[in-house]
C-alpha positions in Angstrom: 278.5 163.8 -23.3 277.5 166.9 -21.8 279.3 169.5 -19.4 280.0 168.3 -16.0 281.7 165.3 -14.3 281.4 161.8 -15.5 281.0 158.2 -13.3 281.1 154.6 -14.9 278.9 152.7 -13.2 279.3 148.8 -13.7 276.6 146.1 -13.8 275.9 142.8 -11.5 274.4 139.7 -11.1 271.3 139.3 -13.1 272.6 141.5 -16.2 274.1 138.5 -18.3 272.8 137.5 -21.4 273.9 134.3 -23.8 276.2 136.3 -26.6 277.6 139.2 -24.9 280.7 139.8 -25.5 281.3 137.9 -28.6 281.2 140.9 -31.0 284.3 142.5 -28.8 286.0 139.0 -29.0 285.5 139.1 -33.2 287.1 142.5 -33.4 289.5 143.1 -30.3 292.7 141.7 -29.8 292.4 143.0 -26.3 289.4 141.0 -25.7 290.5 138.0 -27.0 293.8 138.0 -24.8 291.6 138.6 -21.5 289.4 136.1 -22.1 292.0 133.3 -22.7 293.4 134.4 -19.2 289.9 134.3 -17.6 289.6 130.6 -19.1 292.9 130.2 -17.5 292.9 131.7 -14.5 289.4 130.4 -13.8 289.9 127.0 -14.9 286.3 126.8 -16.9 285.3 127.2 -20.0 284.1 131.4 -19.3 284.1 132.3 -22.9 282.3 129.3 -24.5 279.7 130.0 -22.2 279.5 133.6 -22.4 279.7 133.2 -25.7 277.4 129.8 -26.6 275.5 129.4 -23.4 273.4 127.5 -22.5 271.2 130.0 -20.5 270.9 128.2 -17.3 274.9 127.0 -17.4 275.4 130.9 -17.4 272.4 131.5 -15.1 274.9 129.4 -12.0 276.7 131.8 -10.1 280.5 130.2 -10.1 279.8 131.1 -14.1 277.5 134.6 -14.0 279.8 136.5 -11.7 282.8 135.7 -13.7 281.2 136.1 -17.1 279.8 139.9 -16.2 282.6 141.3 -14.5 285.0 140.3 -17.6 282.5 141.5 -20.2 283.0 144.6 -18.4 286.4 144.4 -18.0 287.1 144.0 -22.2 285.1 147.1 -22.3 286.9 149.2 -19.6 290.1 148.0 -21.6 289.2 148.9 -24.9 288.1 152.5 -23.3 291.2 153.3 -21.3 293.5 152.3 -24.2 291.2 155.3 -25.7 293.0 157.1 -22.7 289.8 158.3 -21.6 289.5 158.3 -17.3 285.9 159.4 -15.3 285.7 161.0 -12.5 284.2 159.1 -10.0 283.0 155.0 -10.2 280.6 152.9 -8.7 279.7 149.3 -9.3 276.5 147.0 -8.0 277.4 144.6 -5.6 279.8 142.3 -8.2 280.0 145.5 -9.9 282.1 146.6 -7.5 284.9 145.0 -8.6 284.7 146.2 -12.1 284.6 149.2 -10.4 288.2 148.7 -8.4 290.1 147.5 -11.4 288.8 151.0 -13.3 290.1 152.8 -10.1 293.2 151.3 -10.2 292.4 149.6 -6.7 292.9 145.8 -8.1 295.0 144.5 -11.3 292.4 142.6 -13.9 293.7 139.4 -12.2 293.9 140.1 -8.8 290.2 141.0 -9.6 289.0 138.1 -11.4 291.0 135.7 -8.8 288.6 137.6 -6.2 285.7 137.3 -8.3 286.2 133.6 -9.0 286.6 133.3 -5.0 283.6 135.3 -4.0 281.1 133.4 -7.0 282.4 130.1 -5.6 281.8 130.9 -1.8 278.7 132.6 -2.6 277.2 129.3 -4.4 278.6 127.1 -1.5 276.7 129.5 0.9 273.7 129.3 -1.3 273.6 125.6 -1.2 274.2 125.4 2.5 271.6 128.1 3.6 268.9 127.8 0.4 267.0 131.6 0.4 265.6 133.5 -2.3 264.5 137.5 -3.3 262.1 139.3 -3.8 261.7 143.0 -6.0 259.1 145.7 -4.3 258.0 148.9 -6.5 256.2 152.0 -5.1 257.2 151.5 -1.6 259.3 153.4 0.6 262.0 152.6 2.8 259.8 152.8 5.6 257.4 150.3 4.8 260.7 148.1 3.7 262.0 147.7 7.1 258.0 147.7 8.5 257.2 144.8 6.1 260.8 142.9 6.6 260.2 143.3 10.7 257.2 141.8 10.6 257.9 139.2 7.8 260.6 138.0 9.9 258.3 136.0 12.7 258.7 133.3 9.5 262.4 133.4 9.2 265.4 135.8 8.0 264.1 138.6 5.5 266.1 142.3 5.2 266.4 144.9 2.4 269.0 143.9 0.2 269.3 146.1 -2.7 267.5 150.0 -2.5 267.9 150.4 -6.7 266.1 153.4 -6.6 263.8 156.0 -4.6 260.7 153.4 -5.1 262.2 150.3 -5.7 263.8 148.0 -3.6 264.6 143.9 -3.0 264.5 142.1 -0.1 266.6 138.9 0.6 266.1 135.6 3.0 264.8 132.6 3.4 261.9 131.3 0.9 258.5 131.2 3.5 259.7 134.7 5.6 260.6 136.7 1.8 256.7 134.9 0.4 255.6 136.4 3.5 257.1 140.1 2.8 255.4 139.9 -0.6 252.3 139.1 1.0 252.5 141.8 3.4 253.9 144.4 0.5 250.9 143.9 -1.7 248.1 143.9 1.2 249.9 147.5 1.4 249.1 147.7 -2.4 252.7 147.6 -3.4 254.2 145.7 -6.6 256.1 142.6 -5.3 257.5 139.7 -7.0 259.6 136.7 -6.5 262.7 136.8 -8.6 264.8 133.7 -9.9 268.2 133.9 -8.3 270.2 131.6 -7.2 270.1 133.0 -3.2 269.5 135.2 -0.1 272.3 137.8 -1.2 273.0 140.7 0.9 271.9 138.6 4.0 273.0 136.7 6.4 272.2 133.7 4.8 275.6 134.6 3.2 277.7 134.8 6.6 279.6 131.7 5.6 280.9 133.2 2.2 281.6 136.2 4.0 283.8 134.4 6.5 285.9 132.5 3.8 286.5 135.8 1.3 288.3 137.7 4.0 291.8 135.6 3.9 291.0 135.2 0.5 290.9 139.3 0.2 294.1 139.3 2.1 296.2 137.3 -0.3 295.6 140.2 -2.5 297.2 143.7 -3.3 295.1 146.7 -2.8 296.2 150.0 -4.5 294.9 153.4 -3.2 292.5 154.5 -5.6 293.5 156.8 -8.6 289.7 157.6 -8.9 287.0 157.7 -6.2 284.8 154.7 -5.8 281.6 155.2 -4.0 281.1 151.6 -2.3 278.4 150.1 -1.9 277.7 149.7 2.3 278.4 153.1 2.3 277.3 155.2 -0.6 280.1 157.2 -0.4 283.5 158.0 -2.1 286.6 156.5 -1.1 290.3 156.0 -2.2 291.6 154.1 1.0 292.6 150.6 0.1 292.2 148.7 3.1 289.0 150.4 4.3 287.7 149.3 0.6 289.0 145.9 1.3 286.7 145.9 4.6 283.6 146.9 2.8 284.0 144.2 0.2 283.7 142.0 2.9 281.2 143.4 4.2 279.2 144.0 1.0 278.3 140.1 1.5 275.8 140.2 3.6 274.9 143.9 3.5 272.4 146.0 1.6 273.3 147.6 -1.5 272.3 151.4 -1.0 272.6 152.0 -4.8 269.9 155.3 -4.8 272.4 157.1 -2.3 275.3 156.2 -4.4 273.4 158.1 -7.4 272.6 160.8 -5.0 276.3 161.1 -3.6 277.3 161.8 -7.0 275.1 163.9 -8.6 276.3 166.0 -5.5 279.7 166.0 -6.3 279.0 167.2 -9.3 278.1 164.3 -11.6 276.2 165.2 -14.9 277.0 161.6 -17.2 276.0 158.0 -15.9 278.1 155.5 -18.1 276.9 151.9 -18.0 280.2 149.5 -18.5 279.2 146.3 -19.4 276.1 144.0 -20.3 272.4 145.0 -20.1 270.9 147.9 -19.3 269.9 148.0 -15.4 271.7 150.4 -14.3 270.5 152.9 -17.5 267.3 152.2 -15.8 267.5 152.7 -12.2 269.6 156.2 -12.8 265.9 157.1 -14.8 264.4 156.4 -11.8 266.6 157.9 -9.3 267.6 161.0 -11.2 266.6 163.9 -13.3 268.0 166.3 -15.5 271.6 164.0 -16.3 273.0 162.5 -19.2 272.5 158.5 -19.4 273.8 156.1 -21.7 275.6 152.2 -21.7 278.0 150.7 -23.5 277.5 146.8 -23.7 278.2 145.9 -27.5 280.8 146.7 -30.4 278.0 149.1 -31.8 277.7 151.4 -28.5 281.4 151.6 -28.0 281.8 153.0 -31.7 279.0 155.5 -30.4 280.8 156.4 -26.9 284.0 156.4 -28.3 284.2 159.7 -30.4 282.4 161.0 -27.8 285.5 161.1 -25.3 288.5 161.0 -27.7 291.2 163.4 -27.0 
């Protein structure tokens, strides 16, 4: 770790893989005990399939939502118990919530009731409105919205996700996001279709958003010990009903993830700490950012790395 403040930064959809989290379970009590409340909580099976698979069980989104944000939740325990605190946090789109219960925002099980919620509404919403996304590289916000606008005479399209300065996804329904591929690579840009399970961040998901709301409401929303910079807004926050509002509308929004890594490198923000599995998020601060200090802790092995690294 180098001089200069620290964010954890906490992974979504799309980062799961079959085994993570198993090597924590072997050798942490702590992770044991969280993942025999998740089972419970949740009322499935979470850890067998983290665990086991199979890949496409894990792949469904009432079981990937869940899975990531406890994986990242073990590690966030096993850290704080270390007594170690960053200084500002940030999580993409699901990640967001990983993010709240490291700011104090949400308790672990307030979290992963929400999580549970918002996976299970999301998949409903998916079924009901069937979309897909896309991934563009090389092209500017610019051409985003130019290519979206006119991709949009064959249905719903909009920018979803801006990951970094040149690369960006695009959410909607199936023939109107083929057609903003199309239209990206006549402007010789990368496109490609990607296998999810939905039109996320659009408003293919307004029914989810709907239901999440009362189901946010039931829930008790701390002001933040640490700043989170959300996700609609790219900027820092401790007020807990205005982040309750944003998880709402998170839904069907774009995730402006390039200006989150902008707003904190300006506040001072020297190490990027990836909290859970995968390593997207190492990747997209590479492409966003220069001159900072990267790194990721997913497995038993990185956290014996990291650990030393912040003990007091």
């Amino acid at each position: 770790m180098t001089s200069g403040k620290t964010a954890f930064l906490f992974p979504g959809q799309a980062s799961q893989y079959v085994g993570m989290g198993k090597d924590l379970y072997d050798r942490y009590s702590q992770a044991r005990e969280i993942y025999a409340q998740a089972d419970e909580i949740l009322g499935i099976p979470l850890a067998k399939v983290s665990f086991e698979g199979p890949e496409e069980t894990l792949r469904k989104t009432q079981f990937t939502q869940p899975a990531v944000f406890v994986h990242s939740a073990v590690l966030l325990k096993i850290i704080q118990s270390d007594g170690f605190k960053p200084d500002l946090v940030a999580g993409h789109s699901l990640g967001e919530y990983s993010a709240l219960v490291s700011a104090g925002v949400l308790s672990f099980e307030d979290a992963l009731y929400a999580v549970g919620k918002r996976s299970q509404l999301m998949q409903e919403a998916c079924d009901e409105n069937p979309g897909t996304m896309a991934a563009m590289v090389g092209i500017s916000e610019e051409d985003v919205f130019s290519v979206c606008s006119e991709a949009s005479q064959s249905g719903i399209v909009q920018p979803a996700n801006f990951n970094s300065r040149d690369q960006v996804a695009v959410s909607g329904e199936f023939k109107a996001v083929e057609k903003a591929v199309e239209l990206a690579k006549q402007k010789g840009k990368k496109a490609l279709m990607l296998k999810v399970g939905g039109a996320f961040h659009s408003p293919l998901m307004l029914s989810a958003k709907a239901s999440l709301k009362p189901e946010l409401d039931k829930l008790n929303f701390r002001p933040a010990v640490i700043p989170v910079v959300t996700n609609v807004t790219a900027k820092g926050t401790r007020d807990p009903e205005q982040i309750k509002e944003l998880l709402v509308e998170q839904i069907t929004m774009p995730v402006l993830w390039s200006k989150t890594l902008e707003f904190m490198i300006n506040q001072g923000v020297k190490n990027f700490v990836e909290i859970g599995p995968g390593k997207v998020l190492q990747g997209l601060v590479k492409r966003t950012l220069e001159a900072v200090n990267i790194s990721g802790v997913d497995k038993l092995s990185d956290l014996e790395i990291f650990l030393p690294t912040v003990s007091k």
